[in-house]
N, C-alpha and C positions, 0 to 999 in steps of 0.2 A: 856257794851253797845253793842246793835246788830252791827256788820260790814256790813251789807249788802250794798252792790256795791261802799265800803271801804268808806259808811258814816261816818264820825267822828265827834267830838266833836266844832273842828277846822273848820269843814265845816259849820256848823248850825250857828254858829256865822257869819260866814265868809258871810253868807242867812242872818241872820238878818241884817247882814250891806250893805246888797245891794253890795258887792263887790264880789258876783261870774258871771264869764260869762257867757252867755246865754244857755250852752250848761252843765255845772254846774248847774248853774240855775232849768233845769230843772231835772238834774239827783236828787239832793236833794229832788224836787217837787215831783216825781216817787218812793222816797224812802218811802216820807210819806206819799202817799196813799197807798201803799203795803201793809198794817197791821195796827188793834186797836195800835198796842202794839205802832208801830211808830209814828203813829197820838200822841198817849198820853204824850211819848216823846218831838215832836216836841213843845207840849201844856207849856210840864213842863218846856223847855227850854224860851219859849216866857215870863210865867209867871218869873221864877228867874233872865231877861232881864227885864223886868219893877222894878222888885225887885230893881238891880241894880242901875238901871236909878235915883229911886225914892233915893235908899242911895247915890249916886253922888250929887244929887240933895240938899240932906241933910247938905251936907258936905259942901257945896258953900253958903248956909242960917244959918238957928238958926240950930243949931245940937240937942241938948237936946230935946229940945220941938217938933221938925218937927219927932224925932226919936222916939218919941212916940207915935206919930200920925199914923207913917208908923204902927209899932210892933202891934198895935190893926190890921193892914188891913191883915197881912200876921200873918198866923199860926208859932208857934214852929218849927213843924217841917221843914215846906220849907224853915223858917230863918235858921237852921240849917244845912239843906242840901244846903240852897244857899253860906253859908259859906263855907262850904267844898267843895265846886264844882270852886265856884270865885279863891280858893286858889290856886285850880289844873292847870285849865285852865291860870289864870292870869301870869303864866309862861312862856306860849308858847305863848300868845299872843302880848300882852301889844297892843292891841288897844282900843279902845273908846269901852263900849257897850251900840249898841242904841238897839230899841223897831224892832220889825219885819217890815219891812218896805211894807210888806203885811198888809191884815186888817184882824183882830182876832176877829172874834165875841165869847166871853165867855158865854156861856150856863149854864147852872143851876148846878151845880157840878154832878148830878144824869146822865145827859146826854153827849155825843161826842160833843166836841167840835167845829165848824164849820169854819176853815180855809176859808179865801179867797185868794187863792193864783194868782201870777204873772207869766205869762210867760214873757219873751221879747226879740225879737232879735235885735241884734244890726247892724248900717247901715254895708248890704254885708252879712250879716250871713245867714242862713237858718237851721232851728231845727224843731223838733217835740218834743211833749209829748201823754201822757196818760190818759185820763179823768179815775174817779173815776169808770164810767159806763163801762170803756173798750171802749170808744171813743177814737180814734186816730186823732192826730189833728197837721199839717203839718204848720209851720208857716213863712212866708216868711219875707225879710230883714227888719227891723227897724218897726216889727208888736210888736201885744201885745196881749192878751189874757190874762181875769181875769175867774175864775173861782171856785168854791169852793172845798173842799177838800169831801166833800160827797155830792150827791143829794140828799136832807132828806125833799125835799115836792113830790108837785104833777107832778111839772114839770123839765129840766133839763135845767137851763140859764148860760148861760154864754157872759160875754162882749168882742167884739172884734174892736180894731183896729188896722187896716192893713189889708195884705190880711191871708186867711189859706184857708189850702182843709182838710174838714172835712168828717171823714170815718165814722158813728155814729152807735153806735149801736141801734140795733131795741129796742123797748120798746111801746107797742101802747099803755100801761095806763100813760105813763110820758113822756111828746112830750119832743124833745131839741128845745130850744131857742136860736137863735145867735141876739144879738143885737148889733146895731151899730149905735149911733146918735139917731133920730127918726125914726127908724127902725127896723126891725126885720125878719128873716129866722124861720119859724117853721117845722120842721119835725120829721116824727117817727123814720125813721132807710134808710140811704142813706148817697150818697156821692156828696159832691158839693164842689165847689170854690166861696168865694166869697172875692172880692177887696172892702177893705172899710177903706180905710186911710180917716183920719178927714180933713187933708191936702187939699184934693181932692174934686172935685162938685159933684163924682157921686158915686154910688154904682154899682156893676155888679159882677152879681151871675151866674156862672154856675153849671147847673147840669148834674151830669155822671149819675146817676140811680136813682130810685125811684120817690118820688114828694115832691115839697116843699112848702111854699105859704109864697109869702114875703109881708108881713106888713107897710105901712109906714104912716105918719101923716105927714099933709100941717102944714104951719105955721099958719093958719087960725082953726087947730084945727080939722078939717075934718079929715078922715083919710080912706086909699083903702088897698086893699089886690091884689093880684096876683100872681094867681097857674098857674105854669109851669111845662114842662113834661120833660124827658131826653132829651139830646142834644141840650137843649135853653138855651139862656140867658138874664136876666133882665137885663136892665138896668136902671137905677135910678137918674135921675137929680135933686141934691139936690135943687137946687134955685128956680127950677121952680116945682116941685113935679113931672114931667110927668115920666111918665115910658114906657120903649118900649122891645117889646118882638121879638126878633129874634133869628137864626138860631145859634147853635154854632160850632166850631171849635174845639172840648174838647182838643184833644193834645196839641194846642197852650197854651190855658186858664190855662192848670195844668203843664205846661212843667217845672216850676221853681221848683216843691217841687224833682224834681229829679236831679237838675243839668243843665240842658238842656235851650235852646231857640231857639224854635221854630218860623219860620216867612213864615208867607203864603198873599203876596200881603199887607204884614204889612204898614202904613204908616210914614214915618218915625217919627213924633210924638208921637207915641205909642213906637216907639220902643224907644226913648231916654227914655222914663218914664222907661220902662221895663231895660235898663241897668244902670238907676240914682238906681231902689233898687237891682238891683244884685251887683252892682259894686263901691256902696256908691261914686258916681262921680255925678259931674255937667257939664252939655254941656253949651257952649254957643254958636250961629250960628248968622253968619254974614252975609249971605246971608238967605234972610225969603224964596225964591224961592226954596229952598232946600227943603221945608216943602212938597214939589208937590210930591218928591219922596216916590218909595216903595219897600220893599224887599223883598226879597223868600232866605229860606237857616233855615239851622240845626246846632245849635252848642252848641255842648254835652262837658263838663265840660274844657272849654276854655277861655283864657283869654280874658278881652274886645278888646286886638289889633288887636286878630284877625278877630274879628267884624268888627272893622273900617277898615280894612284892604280890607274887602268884599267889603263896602262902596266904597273903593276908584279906585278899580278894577271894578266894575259895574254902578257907576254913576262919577266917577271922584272927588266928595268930599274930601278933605282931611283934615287932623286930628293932633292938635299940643294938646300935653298932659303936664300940670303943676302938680308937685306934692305937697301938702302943707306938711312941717314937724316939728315933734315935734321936745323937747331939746333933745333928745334921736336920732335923724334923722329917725325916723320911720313917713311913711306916715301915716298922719291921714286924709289928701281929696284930691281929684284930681279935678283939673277943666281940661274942653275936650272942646277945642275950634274947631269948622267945620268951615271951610272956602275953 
């Protein structure tokens, strides 16, 4: 089997179980769109995973009769290579094996198969991957992006939620799609941000170049669009449908896919949001008057103290920090109490 970027055997399982991290995650994603040969791979490994499933399955019911059932669905040959393959692996492993915890659409034997694969980072992370197109696509803390493993129609979709900054490549006979809720981003070839946690009431899209036109539907079933040029940004208030178009700030709006946070007259409500996903933390504020304040400063791959530190030095605010821990004493949340 191919090694490339020391995919193994032990990884692809490790991908169907949902148990690599986000940064994993996507290296395996990266491996199989690289090549037919990997794609088909990846294919034969999901099908001898259901294989499995289905003889687990077997085992725990009627065996005989359920085992006959299976042997008409699976060929000779994949029963045989699913034996010799279970044997090899089952050594190194010994865990459960489930089904791809992506979604696999099987195509007709004649045809590529159509993966829909997952990105996702976890709270605090920040990653990117690769679209099939040569899209580059920057995904910020506890985001998600679904996507397929080829674009094989007219257009290029993909679902997101959370925020990313997408690099896309040009294509003007096959637009890209980003959709999020009842919404939607379509453009040819450009690069934007857009914030669209489900969590959240609003949508806000920034563009760095080209042009984009965002799509949304009322809950009444109506539905608007709105083309913006460089240097703006939508905004999108889910409850009420309105939308507002103003001026943007780009280095603030994209500052996270680099490490960075940027604050120019920030309020500080914005900015607790902006370091609850950098820093997988929760504030709590005892004084609401605090909410008046606003910040100005730059701080390039730095921890949050020294954030609040800024905070406490310019407006007088201060900051008690609780950690939560697992049995291992490893932080898993912090709460940030301002008082």
């Amino acid at each position: 089997m191919e090694q490339k970027k020391n995919i193994n055997e032990l990884d692809l399982f490790r991908y169907m179980n949902n148990e690599l991290s986000g940064q994993e995650y996507i290296e395996v994603e990266e491996w199989i769109n690289a090549s037919e040969e990997n794609r088909k791979i990846a294919k034969d490994y999901y099908e001898l995973s259901f294989a499995v499933t289905s003889l687990q399955f077997i085992k725990r019911s009627a065996p005989q009769k359920a085992l006959e059932n299976v042997n008409k669905q699976i060929k000779e040959k994949q029963f045989r290579k699913l034996y010799l393959f279970v044997q090899r692996v089952a050594v190194i492993l010994l865990l459960p094996l489930l089904t791809l915890s992506g979604f696999l659409l099987l195509q007709p034997r004649e045809k590529t198969p159509v993966f829909y694969l997952e990105a996702r980072m976890t709270p605090g992370m920040i990653g990117s991957t690769v679209l099939p197109d040569g899209t580059k696509v920057w995904l910020n803390s506890s985001s998600y992006l679904r996507y397929p493993n080829l674009f094989s129609g007219q257009t290029r979709e993909v679902t997101l939620d959370g925020e990313a900054y997408f690099k896309v490549t040009e294509n003007t006979k096959k637009p890209f799609i980003v959709h999020s809720g009842n919404s939607s981003v379509k453009v040819l070839g450009t690069e934007f941000n857009m914030d669209a946690y489900s969590s959240n009431g609003f949508i806000a899209t920034t563009l760095v170049n080209g042009s984009i036109q965002f799509n949304y539907q009322n809950e009444d079933d109506t539905s608007g669009s709105v083309v913006i040029e460089p240097n703006e940004q939508i905004y999108f208030d889910k409850k009420t449908s309105q939308t507002q178009v103003s001026e943007a700030y780009v280095p603030k709006d994209i500052a996270w896919k680099n490490g960075q946070i940027i604050l120019k007259e920030t309020p500080l409500s914005e900015i607790l949001w902006i370091l609850s996903k950098r820093f997988n933390v929760e504030f709590t504020i005892k004084d609401p008057a605090f909410y008046k304040h606003s910040f100005t400063g730059v701080f390039t791959n730095q921890q949050i103290e020294r954030v609040l530190e800024h905070f406490k030095r310019s407006s007088g605010i201060r900051y008690k920090i609780n950690h939560e821990l697992d049995q291992d004493g490893e932080i898993t949340k912090s709460q940030i109490e301002l008082y």
